[in-house]
C-alpha positions as CSV (number, residue, x, y, z in Angstrom):
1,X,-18.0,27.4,-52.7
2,X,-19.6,30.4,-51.6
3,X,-22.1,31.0,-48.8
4,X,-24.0,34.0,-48.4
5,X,-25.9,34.5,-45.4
6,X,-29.2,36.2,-44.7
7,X,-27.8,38.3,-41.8
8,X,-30.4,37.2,-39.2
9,X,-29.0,37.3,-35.5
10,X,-30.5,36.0,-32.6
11,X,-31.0,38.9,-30.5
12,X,-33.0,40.1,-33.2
13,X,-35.5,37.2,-33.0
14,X,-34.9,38.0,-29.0
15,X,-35.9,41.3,-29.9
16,X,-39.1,40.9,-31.6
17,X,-40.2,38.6,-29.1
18,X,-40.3,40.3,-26.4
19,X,-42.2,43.2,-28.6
20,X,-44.6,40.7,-29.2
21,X,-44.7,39.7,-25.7
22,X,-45.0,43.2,-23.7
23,X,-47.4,44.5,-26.8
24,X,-50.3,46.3,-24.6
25,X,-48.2,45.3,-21.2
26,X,-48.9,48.3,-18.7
27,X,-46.9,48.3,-16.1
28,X,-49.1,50.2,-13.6
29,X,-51.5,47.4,-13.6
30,X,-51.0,44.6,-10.9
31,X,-53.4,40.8,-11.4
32,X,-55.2,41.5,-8.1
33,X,-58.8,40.3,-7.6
34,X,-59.5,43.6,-5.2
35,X,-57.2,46.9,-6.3
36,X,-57.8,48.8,-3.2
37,X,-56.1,46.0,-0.8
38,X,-52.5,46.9,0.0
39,X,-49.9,44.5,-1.9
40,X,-46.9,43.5,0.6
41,X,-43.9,43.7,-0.9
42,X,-40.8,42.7,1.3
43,X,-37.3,43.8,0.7
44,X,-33.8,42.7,2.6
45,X,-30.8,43.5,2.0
46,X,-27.2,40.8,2.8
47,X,-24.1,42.3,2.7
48,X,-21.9,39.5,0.9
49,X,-18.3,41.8,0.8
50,X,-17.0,44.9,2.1
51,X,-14.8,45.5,-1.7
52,X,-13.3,48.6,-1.2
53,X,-13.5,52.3,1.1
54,X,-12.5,55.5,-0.2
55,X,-11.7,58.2,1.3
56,X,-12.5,61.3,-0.7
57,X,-11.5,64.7,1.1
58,X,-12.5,67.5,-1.1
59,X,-14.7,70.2,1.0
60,X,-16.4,68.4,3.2
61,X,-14.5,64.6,4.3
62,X,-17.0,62.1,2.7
63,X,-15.9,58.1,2.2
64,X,-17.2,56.0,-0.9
65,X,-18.1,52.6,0.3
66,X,-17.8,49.6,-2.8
67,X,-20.1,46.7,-1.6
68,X,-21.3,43.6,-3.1
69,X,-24.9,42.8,-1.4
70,X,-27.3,40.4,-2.4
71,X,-31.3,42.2,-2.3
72,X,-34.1,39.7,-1.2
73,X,-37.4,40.4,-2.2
74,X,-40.8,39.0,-1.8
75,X,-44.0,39.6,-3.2
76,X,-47.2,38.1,-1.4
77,X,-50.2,38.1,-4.0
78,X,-53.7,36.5,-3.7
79,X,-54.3,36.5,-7.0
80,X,-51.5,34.6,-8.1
81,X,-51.8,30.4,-6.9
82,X,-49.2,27.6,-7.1
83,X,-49.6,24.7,-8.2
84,X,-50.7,22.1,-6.0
């Protein structure tokens, strides 16, 4: 028995999703009803682990810090409503 296949992979059918999907997309445009108002965009930052400090003494004495951190962020828009 033999079975020939057409070669088709997944992340190519991923791929031309997302083309289709972000065709025309312009990512300097924001959905806002007024384009003058400010948008508030919140950021935080949780340090989760301290992994690792080196010490690098070359010229000057620096020290690399290895972190994991978690980065909160929040985006407040008008424009965009919930479901109620």
């Amino acid at each position: 028995m033999l079975v020939v296949s057409a070669g088709v992979r997944g992340d190519e059918y991923e791929y031309q999703l997302m083309e289709h999907l972000l065709s025309g997309y312009d990512p300097r445009i924001r959905p806002s009803i007024n384009s003058s108002e400010p948008l508030n965009v919140t950021f935080g930052l949780a340090l989760a682990q301290i992994i690792d400090v080196v010490s690098i003494i070359h010229r000057t004495r620096a020290q690399t810090l290895l972190i994991h951190l978690f980065i909160v962020k929040s985006i407040y828009q008008t424009y965009v409503r919930s479901a109620v």
